[in-house]
C-alpha positions in Angstrom: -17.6 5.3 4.7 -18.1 7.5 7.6 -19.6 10.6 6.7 -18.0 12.5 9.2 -14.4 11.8 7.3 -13.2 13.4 4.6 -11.6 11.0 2.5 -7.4 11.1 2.7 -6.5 10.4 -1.0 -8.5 11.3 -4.3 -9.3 8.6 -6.7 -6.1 9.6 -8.8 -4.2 8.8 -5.8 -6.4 5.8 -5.0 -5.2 4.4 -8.0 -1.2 4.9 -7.9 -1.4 3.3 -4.6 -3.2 0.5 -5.9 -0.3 -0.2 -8.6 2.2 -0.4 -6.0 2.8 -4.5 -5.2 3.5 -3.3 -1.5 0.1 -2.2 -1.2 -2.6 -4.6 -0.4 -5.5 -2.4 -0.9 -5.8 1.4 -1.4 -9.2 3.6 -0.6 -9.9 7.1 -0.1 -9.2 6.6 3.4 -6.7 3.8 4.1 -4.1 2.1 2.6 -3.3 -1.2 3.7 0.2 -2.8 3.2 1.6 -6.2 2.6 3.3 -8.3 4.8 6.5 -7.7 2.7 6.1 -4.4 3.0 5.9 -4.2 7.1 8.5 -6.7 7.0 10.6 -4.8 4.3 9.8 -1.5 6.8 10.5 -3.1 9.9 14.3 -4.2 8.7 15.0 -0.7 7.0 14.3 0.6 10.2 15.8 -1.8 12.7 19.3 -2.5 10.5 19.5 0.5 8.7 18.0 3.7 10.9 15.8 4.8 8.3 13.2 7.5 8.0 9.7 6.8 7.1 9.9 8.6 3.9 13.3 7.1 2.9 11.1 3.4 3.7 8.6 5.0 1.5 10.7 5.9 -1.4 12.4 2.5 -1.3 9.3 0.9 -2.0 8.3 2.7 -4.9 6.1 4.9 -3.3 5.9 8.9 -3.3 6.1 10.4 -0.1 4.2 13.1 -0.6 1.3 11.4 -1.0 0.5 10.4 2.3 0.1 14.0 5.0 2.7 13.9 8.1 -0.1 12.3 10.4 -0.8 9.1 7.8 3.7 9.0 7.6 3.6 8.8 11.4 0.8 6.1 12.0 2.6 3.9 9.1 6.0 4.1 11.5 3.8 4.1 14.9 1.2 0.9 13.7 3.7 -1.3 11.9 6.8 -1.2 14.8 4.2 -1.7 17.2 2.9 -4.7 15.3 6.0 -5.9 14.8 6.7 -5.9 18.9 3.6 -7.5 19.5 3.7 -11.3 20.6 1.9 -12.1 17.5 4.3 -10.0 15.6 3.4 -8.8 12.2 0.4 -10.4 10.6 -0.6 -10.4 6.4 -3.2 -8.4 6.1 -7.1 -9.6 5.6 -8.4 -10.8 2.4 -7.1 -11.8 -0.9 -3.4 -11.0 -2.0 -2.8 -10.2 -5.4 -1.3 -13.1 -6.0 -4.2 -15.3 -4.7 -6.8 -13.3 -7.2 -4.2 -14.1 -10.0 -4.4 -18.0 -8.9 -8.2 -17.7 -7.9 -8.6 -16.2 -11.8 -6.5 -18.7 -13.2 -8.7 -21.3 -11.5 -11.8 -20.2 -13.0 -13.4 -22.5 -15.8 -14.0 -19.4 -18.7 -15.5 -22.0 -21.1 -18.6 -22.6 -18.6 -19.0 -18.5 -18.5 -21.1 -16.4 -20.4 -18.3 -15.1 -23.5 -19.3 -11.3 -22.4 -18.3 -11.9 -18.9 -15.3 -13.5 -19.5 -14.5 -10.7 -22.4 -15.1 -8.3 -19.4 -12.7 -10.1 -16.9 -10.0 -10.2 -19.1 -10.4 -6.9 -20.0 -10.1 -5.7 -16.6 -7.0 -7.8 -15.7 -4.9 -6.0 -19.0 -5.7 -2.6 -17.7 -4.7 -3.9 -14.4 -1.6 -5.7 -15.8 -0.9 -2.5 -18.0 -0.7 -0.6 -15.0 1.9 -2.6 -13.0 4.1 -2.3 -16.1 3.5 2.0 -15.7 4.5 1.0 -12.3 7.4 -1.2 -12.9 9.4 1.2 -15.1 8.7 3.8 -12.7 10.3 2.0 -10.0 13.3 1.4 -12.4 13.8 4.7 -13.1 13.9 5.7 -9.7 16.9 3.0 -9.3 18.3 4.3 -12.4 18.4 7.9 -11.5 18.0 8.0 -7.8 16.4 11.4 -6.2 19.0 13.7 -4.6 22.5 12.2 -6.6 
């Protein structure tokens, strides 16, 4: 981390951003989003005129927890992605997806039973926190902000 930057989002943050599936990875100074997500933003905004923090809400996320700057850069970096000739591009690393299959790959047996214990522990917190997240989300369909 560069010392010289204060970090954007606090750890509380940091880990609401995480539960969102449009997010590939959240730190304390970047978010990075998924490929559906640019492609989700890029079509809200080319068929349907949309604001960055209309996008935002769509997706399940809160607007307010990204300052006017990081709202601009989102709308500025992903359009111009989008018009590049390579167009937009999944980000680096694993998905979610691929750590569930790369997980679900893994041979537990040959493991040490604490480690595995461990693993699995970590991936019900983690799965307990998409279902926080997924009822959110509902709700926000449910009752819409504004109606």
């Amino acid at each position: 981390m560069n010392p010289k930057k204060k970090p954007s989002y606090t750890d509380e943050q940091v880990k609401i951003l995480s539960q969102n599936p449009y997010t590939h990875v959240a730190m304390p100074n970047k978010v990075t989003f998924t490929l559906e997500f640019k492609e989700f933003f890029v079509d809200q905004v080319r068929h349907h005129g949309l604001s960055t923090i209309k996008i935002l809400k769509a997706a399940g996320y809160d607007p307010t927890l990204f300052s006017r700057a990081a709202i601009d850069n989102i709308r500025r970096r992903i359009l111009a992605e989008a018009a590049s000739p390579e167009g937009l591009k999944a980000p680096r690393g694993l998905s979610q997806a691929e750590r569930t299959e790369a997980f679900a790959k893994k041979n537990l047996d040959a493991q040490r039973t604490s480690t595995s214990i461990k693993e699995m522990q970590q991936r019900i917190v983690h799965l307990e926190q998409q279902v926080e997240f997924f009822k959110k989300i509902q709700n926000i369909y449910l009752h819409p902000p504004g109606n």
